[in-house]
N, C-alpha and C positions, 0 to 999 in steps of 0.2 A: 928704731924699730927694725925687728927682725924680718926678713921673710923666707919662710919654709919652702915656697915651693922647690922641688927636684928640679934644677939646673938643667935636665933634659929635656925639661918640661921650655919651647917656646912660649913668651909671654908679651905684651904690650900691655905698657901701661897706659889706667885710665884715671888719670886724678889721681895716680900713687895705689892702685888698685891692681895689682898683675893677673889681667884676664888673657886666658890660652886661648894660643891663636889657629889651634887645631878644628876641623869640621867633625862632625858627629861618629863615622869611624874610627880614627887616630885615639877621636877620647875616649872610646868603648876598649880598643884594642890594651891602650894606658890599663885600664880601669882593670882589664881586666887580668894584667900582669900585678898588680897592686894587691888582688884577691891573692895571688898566687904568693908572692913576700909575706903574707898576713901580718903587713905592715898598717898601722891607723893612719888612713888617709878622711880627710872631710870635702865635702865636696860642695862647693857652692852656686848655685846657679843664678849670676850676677844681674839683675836691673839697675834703673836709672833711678827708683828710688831707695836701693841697700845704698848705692855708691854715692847718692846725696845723703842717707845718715849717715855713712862713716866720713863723709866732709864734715857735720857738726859733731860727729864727737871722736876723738881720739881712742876710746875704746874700742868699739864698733872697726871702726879702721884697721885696728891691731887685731882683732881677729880677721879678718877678713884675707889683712896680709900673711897671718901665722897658718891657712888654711893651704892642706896640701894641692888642693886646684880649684880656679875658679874660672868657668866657664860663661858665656856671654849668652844668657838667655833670653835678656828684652832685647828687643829690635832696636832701640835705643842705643844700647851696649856697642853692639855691632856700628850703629852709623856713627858712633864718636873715635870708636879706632880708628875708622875710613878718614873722618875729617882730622885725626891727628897723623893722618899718613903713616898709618901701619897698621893696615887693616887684619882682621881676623878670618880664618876659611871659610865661616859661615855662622847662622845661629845655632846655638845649639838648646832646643829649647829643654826645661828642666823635664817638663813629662813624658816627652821622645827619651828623652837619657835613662831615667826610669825606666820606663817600659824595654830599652833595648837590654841593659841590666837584668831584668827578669826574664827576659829572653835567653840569655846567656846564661843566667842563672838557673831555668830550669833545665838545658840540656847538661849542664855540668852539675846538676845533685845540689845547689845552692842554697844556703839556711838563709832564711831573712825574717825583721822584724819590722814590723810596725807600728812606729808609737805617735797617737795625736788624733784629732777632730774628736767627734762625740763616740760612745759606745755602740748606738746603731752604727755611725758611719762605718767605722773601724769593723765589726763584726762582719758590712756587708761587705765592705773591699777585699778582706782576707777571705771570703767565701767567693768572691765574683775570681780575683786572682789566681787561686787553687784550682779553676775549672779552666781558667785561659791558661795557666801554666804549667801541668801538670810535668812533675818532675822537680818543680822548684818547693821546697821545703817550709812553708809558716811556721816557721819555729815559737813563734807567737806575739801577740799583738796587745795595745791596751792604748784608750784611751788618754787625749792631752790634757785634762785636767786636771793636776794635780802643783801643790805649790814647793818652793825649795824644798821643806821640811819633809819631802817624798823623795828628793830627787836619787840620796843613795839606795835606797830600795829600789826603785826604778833602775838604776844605774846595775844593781845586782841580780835583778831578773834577768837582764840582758847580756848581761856576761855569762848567768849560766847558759840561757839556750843559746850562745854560740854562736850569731849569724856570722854569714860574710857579708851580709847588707840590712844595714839600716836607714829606713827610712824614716822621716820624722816631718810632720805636719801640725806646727804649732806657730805657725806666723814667724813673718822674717825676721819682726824683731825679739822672736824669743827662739825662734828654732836655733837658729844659727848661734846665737851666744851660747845655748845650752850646748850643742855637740863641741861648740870651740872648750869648752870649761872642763866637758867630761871626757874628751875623746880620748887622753891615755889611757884612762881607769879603763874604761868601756874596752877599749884594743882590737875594734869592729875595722875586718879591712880597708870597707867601704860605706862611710856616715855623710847622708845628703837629706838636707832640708827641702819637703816637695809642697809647701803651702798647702792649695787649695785642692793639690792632685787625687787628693782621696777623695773628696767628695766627687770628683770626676766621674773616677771609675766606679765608686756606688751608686752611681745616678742620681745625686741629688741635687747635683746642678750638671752643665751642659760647658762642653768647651766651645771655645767663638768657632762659629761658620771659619771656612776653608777661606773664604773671600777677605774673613776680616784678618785670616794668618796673615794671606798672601799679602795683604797689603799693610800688614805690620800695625795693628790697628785691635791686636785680640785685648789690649787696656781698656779699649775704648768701650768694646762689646762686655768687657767685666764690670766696667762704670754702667751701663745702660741698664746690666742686670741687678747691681749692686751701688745704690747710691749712694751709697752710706760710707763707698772708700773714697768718696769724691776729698775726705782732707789730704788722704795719704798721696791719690793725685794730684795732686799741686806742687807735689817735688818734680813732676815731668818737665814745666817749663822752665822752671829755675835750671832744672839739669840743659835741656834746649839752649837758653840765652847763654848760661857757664861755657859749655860745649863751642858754640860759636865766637864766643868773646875769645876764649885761649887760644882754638885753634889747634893749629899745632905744636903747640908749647903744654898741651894738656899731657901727652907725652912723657913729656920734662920731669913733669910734677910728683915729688915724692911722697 
């Protein structure tokens, strides 16, 4: 198995997983040299449960590894570098990186798209976005539902309107296969998978209290709201007990 990431790029491995070991500036300032190549970079923003499905399947893994950077966005991420003794600058979490992106994006004239969650959500995020960014361009948006038999069409809308950022919210285990599958065709600088983050910013759910950040605990606060992801969290202890058994030979691991 290959892996892409840029050799400038600092990395620790996690389980054979190369998460950057930069804090939230260094990947903004990266990020934002990457617009400037308009080179197709993807951007992942690693947990405890992507990194336990690319342990059970060998696909998943290869994109993961083929992905030009993958950043340590569960608290998880972070405390398993630390126990394989080569810790990372800090978390960087997926919706901070976002929002610093359209930050940057709207003082520099930035086109972006957005594609996934439902039709309201999507209409109300590109409308709430436009008022907190002004400067930054919606080049345009559409809803996640749609199946392969869309995906070139989909794939052609967004080549023509041109972003330098794509954002995509259609679940971990489908966002991130789709930009890994399409990312040459598309040739978008910057293509990151944000889950649940639209709905964030449209109001229709709420991110965890400050308390449950700090104390690394915002799973828990999505579990309390959402009980319905209680299968998908069940990859947390297995990742916990995996973590603890290797140690630091997790490292090692290709």
């Amino acid at each position: 198995m290959t892996m892409t990431q840029n050799p400038k790029v600092p990395t620790v491995s996690v389980f054979g997983i190369p998460v950057c070991k930069w804090g939230m500036k260094d990947t903004v300032d990266y990020l934002a040299k990457a617009v400037s190549s308009g080179t197709p970079h993807q951007i992942i923003t690693a947990n405890p449960i992507m990194i336990m499905a690319a342990l059970e399947s060998p696909e998943y893994k290869q994109m993961m590894q083929n992905a030009e950077l993958i950043v340590p966005d569960g608290s998880g991420v972070v405390w398993a570098a630390q126990k394989g003794g080569d810790p990372v600058a800090e978390r960087v979490a997926g919706i901070d990186l976002m929002h610093e992106l359209l930050l940057l994006g709207a003082q520099k004239q930035w086109r972006a798209y957005l594609l996934g969650s439902t039709q309201e959500v999507i209409e109300e995020t590109s409308s709430r976005l436009s008022r907190q960014y002004p400067g930054l361009v919606i080049a345009g948006y559409r809803d996640g539902f749609f199946g392969p038999e869309q995906d070139e069409e989909v794939v052609q809308v967004i080549k023509e309107a041109a972003p330098q950022l794509l954002f995509v919210a259609r679940g971990a285990d489908n966002q991130e296969p789709w930009i890994g599958k399409y990312k040459q065709e598309l040739g978008v600088p910057i293509m990151m998978g944000v889950g649940g983050s639209f709905d964030v910013i449209s109001g229709k759910t709420k991110r965890a209290p400050l308390v449950f950040q700090k104390l690394r605990l915002e799973w828990l606060y999505r579990l309390l709201k959402q009980p319905s992801r209680l299968p998908r969290m069940l990859a947390l202890p297995k990742f916990t007990v995996r973590v603890m058994r290797e140690g630091e030979n997790l490292t090692k691991i290709r």
